[in-house]
N, C-alpha and C positions, 0 to 999 in steps of 0.2 A: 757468214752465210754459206759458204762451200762446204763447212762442215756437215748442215742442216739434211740433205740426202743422206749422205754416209749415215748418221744419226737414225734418220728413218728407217734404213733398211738394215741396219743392227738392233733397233729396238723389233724391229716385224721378226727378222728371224729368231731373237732369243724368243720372241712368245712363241711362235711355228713349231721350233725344232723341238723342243720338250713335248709341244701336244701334239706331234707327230709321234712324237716315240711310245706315248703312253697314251694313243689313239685306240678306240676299243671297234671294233665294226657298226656299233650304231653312229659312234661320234664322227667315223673318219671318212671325209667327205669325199676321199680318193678311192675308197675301194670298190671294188665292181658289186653289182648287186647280188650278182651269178655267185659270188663266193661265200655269201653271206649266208649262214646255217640258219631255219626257223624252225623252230620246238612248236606241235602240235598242240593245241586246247587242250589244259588239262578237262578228265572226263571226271562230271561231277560224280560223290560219291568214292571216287579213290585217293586215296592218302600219298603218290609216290613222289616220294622231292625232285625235284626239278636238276636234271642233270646239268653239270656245270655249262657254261658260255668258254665254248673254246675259240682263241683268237684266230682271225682269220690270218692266211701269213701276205704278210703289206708285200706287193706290188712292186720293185722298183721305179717302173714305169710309172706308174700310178702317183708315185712319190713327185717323180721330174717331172710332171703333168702339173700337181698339186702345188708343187714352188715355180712353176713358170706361169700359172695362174695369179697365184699369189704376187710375183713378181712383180706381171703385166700392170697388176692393181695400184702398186705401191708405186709404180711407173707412171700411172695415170695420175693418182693421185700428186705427184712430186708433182708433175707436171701443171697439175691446174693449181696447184701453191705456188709457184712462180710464173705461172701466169696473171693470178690475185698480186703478185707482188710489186708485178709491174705493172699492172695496172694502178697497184696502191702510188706506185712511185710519180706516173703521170699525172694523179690526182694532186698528190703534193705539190708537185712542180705547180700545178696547176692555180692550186690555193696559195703559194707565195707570193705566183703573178699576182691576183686577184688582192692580197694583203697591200702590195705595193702598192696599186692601183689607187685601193681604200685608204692609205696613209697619205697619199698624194691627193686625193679629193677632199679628206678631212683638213688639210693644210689649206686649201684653196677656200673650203668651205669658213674656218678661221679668219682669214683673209676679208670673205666676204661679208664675213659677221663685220666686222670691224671697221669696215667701209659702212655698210649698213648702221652701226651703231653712229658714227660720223655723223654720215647724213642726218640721222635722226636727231641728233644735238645743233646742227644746221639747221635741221628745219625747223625744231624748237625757238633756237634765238631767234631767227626770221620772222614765226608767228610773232614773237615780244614783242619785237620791234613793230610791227604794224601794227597790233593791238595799242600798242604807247605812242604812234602816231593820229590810230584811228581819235583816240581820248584826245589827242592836240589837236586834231582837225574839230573833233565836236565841240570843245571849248574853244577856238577859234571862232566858229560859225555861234557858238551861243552869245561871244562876247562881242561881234557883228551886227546883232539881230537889236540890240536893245539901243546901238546906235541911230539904224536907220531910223527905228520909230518914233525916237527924239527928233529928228527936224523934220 
C-alpha cells in the first residue's frame, strides 16, 4: 500500500511530461492567451494557403504553475483514496463484528430449534396420552352405564 502514491504520481508524470513537450498552443493549458498568435478569416474568393502555426515558446513559469496544479490534483485525489480506504477498512471491521454477532445468534437460534423440536415431541406424547386416557375414561363410563340400569 506505500507503494500505491509513488505509483500514482509516476504514472501522472510519465503521461504530463511527454504532452507537455509536444503541447501545441491550442492544447497547452499553461500558456498565456496574450501569446497565442490568431490567423485572420480567410477572405472568400482567394486561394492563399494558410501560413504555417508557429509554436508559442512554453513559459517556464507557466510549466511550474501547470505541474503544481497538476500536483495539487493528484494530491487531492491520493488523499480522498485513503480516506475511502479507511473508511473501507472501518466498514470491514465493522462487518466481522456484525458476522460474529450473526454466527453467535444462528448457534443460539439451533439451540432454540432443538428445544422447540423437544417440546414439540413432549407435547405430542402428552396429547397420546390423554387421548388413550380420554378412550379409557369413556369406556369406563360406557361399561358403568349398563350396570346401573340393570338393578
Amino acid at each position: 500500500m506505500r507503494h500505491l502514491p509513488a505509483c500514482i504520481v509516476l504514472l501522472a508524470a510519465s503521461a504530463t511530461i511527454p504532452a507537455l513537450c509536444q503541447s501545441t498552443p491550442k492544447s497547452n493549458l499553461a500558456t498565456n492567451s496574450a501569446t497565442t498568435t490568431s490567423t485572420p478569416p480567410a477572405q472568400p474568393g482567394t486561394t492563399s494557403a494558410a501560413p504555417p502555426a508557429e509554436a508559442a515558446p512554453v513559459s517556464a513559469s507557466a510549466l511550474r504553475a501547470d505541474m503544481q496544479q497538476q500536483d495539487q490534483v493528484i494530491k487531492k485525489q491520493i488523499e480522498t483514496q485513503e480516506n475511502i480506504r479507511r473508511v473501507n477498512k472501518d466498514l470491514m471491521k465493522k462487518a466481522e463484528k456484525l458476522d460474529q454477532k450473526n454466527k453467535k445468534l444462528e448457534k443460539k437460534n439451533k439451540k432454540l430449534e432443538a428445544k422447540q423440536q423437544a417440546f414439540n415431541a413432549e407435547k405430542n406424547n402428552v396429547e397420546a396420552q390423554n387421548a388413550d386416557l380420554a378412550r379409557k375414561n369413556d369406556a369406563v363410563k360406557a361399561a358403568e352405564k349398563p350396570i346401573q340400569t340393570v338393578n
